[in-house]
DOMARZA-705330 format. One line per field, with one value per residue: residue in one letter; x, y, z of N, C-alpha, C in turn; residue number from 0. Coordinates in steps of 0.2 Angstrom, whole numbers, plus 5000, padded with zeros to 4 digits. Atoms other than C-alpha are relative to their C-alpha. Layout:
BEGIN
timi = [a  ...]
n.x = [X  ...]
n.y = [Y  ...]
n.z = [Z  ...]
ca.x = [X  ...]
ca.y = [Y  ...]
ca.z = [Z  ...]
c.x = [X  ...]
c.y = [Y  ...]
c.z = [Z  ...]
lodren = [NUM  ...]
END
This chain:
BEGIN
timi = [x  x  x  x  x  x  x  x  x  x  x  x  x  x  x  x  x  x  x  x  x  x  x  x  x  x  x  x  x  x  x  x  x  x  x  x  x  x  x  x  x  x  x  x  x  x  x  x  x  x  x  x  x  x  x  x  x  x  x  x  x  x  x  x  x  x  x  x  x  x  x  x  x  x  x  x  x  x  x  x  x  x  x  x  x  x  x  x  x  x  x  x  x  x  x  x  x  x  x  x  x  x  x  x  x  x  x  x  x  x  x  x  x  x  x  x  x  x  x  x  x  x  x  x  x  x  x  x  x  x  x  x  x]
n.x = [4996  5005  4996  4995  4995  4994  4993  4996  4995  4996  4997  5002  5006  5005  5003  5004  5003  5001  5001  5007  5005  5003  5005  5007  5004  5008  5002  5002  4996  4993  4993  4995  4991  4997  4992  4998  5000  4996  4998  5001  4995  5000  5004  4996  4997  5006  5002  4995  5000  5007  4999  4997  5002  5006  4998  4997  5000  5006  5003  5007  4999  5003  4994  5003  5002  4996  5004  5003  4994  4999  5005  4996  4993  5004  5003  4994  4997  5004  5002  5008  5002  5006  5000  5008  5002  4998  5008  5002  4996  4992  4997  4993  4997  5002  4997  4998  4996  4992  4997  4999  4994  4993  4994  4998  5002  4997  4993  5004  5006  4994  4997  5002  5004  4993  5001  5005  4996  4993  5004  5004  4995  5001  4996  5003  4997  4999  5006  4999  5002  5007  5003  4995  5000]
n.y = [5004  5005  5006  5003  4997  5004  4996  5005  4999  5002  4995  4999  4998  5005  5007  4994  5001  5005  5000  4994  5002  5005  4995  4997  5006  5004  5007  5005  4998  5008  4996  5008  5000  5004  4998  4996  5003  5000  4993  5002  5007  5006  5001  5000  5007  5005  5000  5003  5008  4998  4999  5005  5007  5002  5003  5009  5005  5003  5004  5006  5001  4994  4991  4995  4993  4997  4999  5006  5002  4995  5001  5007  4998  4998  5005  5007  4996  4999  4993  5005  5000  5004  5003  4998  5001  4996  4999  5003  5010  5001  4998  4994  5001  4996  4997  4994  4994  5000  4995  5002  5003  4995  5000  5007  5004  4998  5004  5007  5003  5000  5004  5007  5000  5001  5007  5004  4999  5006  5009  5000  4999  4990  4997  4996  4993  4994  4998  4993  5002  5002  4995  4995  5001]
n.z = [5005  5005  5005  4996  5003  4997  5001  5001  4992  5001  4997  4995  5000  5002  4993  4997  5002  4996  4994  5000  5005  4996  4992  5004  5003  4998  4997  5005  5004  5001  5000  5002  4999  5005  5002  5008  5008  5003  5003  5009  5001  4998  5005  5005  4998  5001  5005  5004  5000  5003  5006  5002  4999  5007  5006  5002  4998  4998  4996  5002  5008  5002  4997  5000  5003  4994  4996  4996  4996  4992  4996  4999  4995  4993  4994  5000  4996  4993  4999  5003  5008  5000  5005  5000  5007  5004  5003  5004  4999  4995  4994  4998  4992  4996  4995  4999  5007  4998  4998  4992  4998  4998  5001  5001  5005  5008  4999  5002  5006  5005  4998  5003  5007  5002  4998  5006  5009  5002  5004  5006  5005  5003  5000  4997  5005  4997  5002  5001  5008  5003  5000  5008  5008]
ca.x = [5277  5269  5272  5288  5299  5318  5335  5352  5363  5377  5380  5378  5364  5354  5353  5346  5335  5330  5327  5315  5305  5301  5298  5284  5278  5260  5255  5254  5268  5282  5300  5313  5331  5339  5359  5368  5359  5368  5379  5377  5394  5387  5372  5383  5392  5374  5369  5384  5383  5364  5369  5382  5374  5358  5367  5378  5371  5357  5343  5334  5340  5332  5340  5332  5330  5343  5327  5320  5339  5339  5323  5332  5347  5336  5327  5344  5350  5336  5328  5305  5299  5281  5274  5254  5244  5243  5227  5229  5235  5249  5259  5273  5286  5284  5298  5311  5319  5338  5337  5331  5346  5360  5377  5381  5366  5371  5389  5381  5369  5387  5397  5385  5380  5402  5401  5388  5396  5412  5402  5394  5408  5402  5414  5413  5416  5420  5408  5416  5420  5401  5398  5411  5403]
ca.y = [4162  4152  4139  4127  4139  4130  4136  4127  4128  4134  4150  4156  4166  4154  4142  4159  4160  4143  4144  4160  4151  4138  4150  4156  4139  4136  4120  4106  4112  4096  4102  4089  4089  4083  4078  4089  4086  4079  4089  4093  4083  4069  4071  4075  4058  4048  4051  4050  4031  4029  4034  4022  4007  4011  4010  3994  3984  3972  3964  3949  3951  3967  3987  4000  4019  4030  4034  4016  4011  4025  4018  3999  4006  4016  4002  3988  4004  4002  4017  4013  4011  4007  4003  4013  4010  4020  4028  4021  4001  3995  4001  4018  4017  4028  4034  4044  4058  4056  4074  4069  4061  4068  4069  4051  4043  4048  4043  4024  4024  4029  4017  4003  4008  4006  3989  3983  3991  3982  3964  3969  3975  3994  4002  4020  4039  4055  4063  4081  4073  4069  4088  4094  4085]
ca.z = [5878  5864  5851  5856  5858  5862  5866  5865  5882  5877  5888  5907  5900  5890  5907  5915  5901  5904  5921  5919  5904  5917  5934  5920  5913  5915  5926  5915  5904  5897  5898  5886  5890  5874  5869  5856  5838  5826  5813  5796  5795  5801  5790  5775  5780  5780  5766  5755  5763  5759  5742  5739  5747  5735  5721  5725  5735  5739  5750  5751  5731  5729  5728  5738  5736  5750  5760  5762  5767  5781  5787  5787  5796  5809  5814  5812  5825  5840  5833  5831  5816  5814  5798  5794  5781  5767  5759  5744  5751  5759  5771  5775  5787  5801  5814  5820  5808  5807  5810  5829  5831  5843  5840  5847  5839  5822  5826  5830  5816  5804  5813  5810  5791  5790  5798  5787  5769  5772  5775  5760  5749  5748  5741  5749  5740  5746  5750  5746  5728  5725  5731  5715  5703]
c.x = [4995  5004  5004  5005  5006  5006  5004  5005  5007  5006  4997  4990  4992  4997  4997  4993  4995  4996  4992  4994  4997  4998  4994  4995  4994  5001  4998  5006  5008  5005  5003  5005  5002  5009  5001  4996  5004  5001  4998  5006  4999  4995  5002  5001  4994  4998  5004  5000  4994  5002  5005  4998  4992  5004  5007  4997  4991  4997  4996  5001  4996  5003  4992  5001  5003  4993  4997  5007  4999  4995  5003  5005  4998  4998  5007  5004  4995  4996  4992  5000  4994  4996  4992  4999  5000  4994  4998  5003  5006  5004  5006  5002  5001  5003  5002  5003  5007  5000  4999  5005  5006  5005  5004  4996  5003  5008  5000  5000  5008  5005  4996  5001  5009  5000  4996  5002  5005  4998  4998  5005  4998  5007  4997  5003  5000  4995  4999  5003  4993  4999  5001  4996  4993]
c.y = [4996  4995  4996  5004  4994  5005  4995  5004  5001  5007  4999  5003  4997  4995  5006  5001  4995  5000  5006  4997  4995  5005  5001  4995  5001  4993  4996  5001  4996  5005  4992  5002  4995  5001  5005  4998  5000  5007  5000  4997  4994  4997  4998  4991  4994  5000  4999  4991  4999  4997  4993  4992  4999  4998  4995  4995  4997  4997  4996  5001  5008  5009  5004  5009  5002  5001  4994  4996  5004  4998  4991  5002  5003  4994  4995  5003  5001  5006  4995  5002  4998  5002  5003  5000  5007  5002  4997  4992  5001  5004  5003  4997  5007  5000  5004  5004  4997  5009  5001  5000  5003  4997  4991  4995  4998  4996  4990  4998  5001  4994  4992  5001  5000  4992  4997  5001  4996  4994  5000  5001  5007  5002  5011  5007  5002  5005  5011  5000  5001  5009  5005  5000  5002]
c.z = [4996  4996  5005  5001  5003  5000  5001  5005  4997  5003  5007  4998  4996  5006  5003  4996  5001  5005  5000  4995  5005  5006  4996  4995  5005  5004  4994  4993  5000  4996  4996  5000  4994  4998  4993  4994  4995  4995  4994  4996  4999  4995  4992  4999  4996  4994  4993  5003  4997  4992  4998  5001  4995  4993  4999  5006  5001  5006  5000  4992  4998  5003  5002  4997  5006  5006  5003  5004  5007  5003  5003  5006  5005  5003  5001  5006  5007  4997  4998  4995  5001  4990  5001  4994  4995  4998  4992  4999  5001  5004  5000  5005  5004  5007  5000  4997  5003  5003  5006  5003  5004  4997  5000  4998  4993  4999  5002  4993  4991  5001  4996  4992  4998  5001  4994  4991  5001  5001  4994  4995  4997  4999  5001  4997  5006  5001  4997  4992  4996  5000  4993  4994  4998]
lodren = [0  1  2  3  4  5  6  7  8  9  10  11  12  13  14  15  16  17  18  19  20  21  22  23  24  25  26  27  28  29  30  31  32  33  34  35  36  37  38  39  40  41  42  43  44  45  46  47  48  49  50  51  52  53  54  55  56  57  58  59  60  61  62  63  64  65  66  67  68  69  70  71  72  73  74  75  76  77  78  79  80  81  82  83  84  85  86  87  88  89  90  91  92  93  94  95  96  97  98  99  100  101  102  103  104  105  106  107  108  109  110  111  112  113  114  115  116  117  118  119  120  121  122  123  124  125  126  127  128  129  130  131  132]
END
């Protein structure tokens, strides 16, 4: 076996699979148990917010771009964030992909970013409206 391969548990035969991928790991070989990945629901979801808090809302008096909000809201949610320089000066942000994210992350990171648009007065679309138009 090479590369990373993965599988996603979701038969008797897959845990069997499993089970044989490891009897035949190499020594020194890191196994990671990870919960469900979020959905492309949930993503959908994210991103129609995102959207809407970029274009009405502010911070510190100044509008971002949906990509530097999901980095805000990542970190505002426990997730790391670290900040590395840039080749041409100043400094990217630098953690974990929403696409990481399980099931009940994502569900968090949506919940907070509802909690925070209603402080704010985001008013929030649909996001299967935005897809029509």
């Amino acid at each position: 076996m090479s590369g990373r391969p993965q599988i996603v548990i979701r038969s008797q035969a897959d845990r069997a699979l499993a089970h044989r991928w490891i009897d035949h790991a190499r020594p020194g070989t890191r196994i990671e148990f990870k919960a469900a990945q979020r959905t492309v629901e949930q993503n959908d979801r994210m991103w129609a917010m995102l959207t809407d808090i970029a274009r009405q809302a502010m911070l510190y008096e100044r509008r971002y771009t949906t990509d530097q909000w999901k980095v805000i809201f990542l970190h505002a949610c426990g997730q790391e964030i670290q900040h590395v320089p840039s080749l041409s000066g100043g400094f990217i942000p630098y953690g974990q992909s929403s696409s990481d994210l399980s099931k009940e992350e994502m569900s968090n990171l949506i919940e907070f970013m509802f909690a925070w648009g209603a402080e704010n007065d985001v008013v929030w679309s649909d996001p299967k409206q935005a897809e029509a138009q």
